[in-house]
C-alpha positions in Angstrom: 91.7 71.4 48.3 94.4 73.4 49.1 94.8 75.2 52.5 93.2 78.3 51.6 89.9 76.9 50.2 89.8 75.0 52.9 89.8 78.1 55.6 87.5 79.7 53.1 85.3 77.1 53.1 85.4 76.8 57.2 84.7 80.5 57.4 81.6 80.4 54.9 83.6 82.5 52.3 82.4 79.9 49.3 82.1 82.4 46.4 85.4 83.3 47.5 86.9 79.7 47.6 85.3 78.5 44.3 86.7 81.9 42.5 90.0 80.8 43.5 89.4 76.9 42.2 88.2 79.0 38.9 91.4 81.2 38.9 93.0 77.5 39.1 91.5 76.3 36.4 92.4 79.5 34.1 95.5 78.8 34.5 96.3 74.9 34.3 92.7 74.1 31.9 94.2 70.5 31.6 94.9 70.0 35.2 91.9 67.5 36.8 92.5 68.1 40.3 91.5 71.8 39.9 88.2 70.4 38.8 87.8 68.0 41.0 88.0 70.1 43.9 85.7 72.6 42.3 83.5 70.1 42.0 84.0 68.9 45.9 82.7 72.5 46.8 80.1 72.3 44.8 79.0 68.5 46.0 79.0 70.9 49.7 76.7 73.2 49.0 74.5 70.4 47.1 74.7 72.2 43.5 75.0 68.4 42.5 74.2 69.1 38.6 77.7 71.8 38.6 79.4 68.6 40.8 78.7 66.1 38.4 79.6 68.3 34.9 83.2 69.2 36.8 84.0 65.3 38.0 83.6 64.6 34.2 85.3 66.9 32.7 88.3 65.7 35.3 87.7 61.9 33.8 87.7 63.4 30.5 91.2 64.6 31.4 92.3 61.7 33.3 90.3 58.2 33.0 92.3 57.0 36.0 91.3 60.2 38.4 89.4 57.5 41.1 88.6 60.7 42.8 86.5 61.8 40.2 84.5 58.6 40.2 84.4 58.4 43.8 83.1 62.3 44.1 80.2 61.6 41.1 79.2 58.3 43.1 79.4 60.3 46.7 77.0 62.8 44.6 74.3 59.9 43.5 74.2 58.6 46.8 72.7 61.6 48.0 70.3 61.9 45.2 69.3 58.7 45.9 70.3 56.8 42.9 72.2 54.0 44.5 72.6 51.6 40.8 74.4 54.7 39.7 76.6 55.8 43.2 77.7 51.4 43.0 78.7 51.9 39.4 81.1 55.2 39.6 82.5 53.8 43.1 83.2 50.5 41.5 85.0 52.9 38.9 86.9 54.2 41.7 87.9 51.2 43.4 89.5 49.9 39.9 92.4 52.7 40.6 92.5 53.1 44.3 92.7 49.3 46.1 92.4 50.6 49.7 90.7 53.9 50.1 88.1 53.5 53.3 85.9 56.0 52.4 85.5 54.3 48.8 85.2 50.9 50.2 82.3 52.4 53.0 80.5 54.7 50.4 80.1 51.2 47.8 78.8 48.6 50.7 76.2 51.6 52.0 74.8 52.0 48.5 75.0 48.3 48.1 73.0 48.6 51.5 70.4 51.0 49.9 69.7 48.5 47.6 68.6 46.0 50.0 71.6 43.7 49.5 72.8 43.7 52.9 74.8 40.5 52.3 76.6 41.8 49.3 77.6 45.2 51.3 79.2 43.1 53.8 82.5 42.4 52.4 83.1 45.9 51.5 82.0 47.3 54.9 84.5 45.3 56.6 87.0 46.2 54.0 86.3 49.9 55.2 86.7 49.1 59.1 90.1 47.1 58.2 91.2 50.0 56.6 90.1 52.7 58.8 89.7 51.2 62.6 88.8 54.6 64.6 86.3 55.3 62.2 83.2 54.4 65.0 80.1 54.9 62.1 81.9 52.7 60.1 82.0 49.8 63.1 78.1 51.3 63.4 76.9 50.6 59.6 79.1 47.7 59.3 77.2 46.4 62.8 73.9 47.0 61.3 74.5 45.3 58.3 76.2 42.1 60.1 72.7 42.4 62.3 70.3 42.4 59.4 72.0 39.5 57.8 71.6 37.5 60.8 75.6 38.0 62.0 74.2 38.7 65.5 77.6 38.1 67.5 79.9 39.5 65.1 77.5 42.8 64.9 77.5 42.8 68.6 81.8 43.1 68.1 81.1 45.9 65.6 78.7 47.8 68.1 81.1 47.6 70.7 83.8 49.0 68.9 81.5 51.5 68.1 80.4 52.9 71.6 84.5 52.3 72.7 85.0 55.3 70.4 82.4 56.9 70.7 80.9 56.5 73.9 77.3 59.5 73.0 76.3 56.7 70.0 72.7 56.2 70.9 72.2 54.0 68.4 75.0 52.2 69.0 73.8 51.4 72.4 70.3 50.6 71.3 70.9 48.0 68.7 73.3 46.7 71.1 70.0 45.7 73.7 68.4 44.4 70.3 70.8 41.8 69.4 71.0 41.0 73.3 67.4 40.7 73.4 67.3 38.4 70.1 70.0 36.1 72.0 67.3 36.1 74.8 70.2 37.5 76.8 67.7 40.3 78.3 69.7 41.6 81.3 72.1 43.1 78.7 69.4 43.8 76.8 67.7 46.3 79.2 70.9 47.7 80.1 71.9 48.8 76.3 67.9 50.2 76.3 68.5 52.4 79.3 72.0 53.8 78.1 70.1 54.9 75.0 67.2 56.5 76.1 70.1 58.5 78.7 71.8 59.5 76.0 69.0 60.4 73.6 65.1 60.4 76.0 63.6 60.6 72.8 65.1 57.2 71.4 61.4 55.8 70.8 63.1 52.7 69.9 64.9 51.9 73.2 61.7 53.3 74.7 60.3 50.6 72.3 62.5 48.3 73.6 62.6 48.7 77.2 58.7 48.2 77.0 58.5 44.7 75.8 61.2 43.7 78.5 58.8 44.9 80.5 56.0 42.5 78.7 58.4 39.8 78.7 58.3 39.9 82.6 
């Protein structure tokens, strides 16, 4: 979007910003990017069914518009059909090689499917291509840690909390992997940075308990 929706968007104005993606429209009908970012607003405000109908009609315009694809799989994801979000962001990554965002939003619905080790590769893709992005590191740490990675998870987590250093989770499934390597001195100390962060972390609460058992 250009800078005016944008500001219109930021300031809440969004009848205003989608009448001026409409005026867009009116006047270049055969442009896609106008309906693609009509569509972005629209994916927003979670009007998914509008969303979907204007990435389409972009495709119809341009079959190589990887946004398109990209914002009807971004839209799927939320709905919860994950087979669907992995085939349109598949779509997108046959006309954009090294896009983060498409990489990260294929291996998390690859992730929603329970296929943890077939996520992994695109994950790390996404963290390749976009190394400040700290909930990338995160999901890309979980999904090392669920497929048994445990050291190269405990990397991932790190780089996590480096960038941001409030990510309770972050910290928490730090003291799991710890505790799984029977390393429990580390262990309590990710716990106790968690439950400072967050008091409510019934996990690290969780966790800080059965060190407790443990001695």
């Amino acid at each position: 979007m250009d800078t005016k929706e944008m500001n219109l968007l930021k300031s809440g104005n969004i009848e205003e910003a989608a009448q001026v993606l409409l005026e867009k429209i009116e006047g270049e009908p055969k442009n896609p990017i106008h309906y693609i970012n009509l569509g972005n607003l629209f994916a927003i405000i979670k009007d998914f069914d509008k969303a979907i109908v204007l990435f389409e009609k972009a495709i119809s315009l341009d079959e190589s518009a990887a946004s398109a694809y990209y914002g009807i799989g971004n839209v799927y994801y939320q709905i919860q059909q994950y087979q669907l979000a992995v085939q349109y962001l598949e779509r997108a990554l046959a006309f954009v090689k090294d896009d983060a965002d498409t990489y990260f939003m294929l291996g998390m619905s690859i992730v929603q499917l329970g296929q943890d080790r077939l996520a992994l590769p695109y994950l790390q893709r996404a963290v390749e291509l976009k190394e400040t992005d700290s909930e990338a590191h995160f999901q890309y740490g979980l999904c090392l840690a669920k497929s048994g990675l445990l050291e190269t998870a405990i990397h991932e987590f790190e780089k996590t909390i480096h960038q941001n250093t409030k990510h309770a989770d972050a910290y928490y499934n730090l003291g799991a992997a710890f505790f799984k390597l029977d390393e429990l001195q580390k262990a309590r100390q990710y716990f106790e940075r968690a439950v400072q962060l967050e008091p409510a972390h019934l996990l690290a609460i969780k966790g800080l308990k059965m060190l407790e058992e443990e001695n």
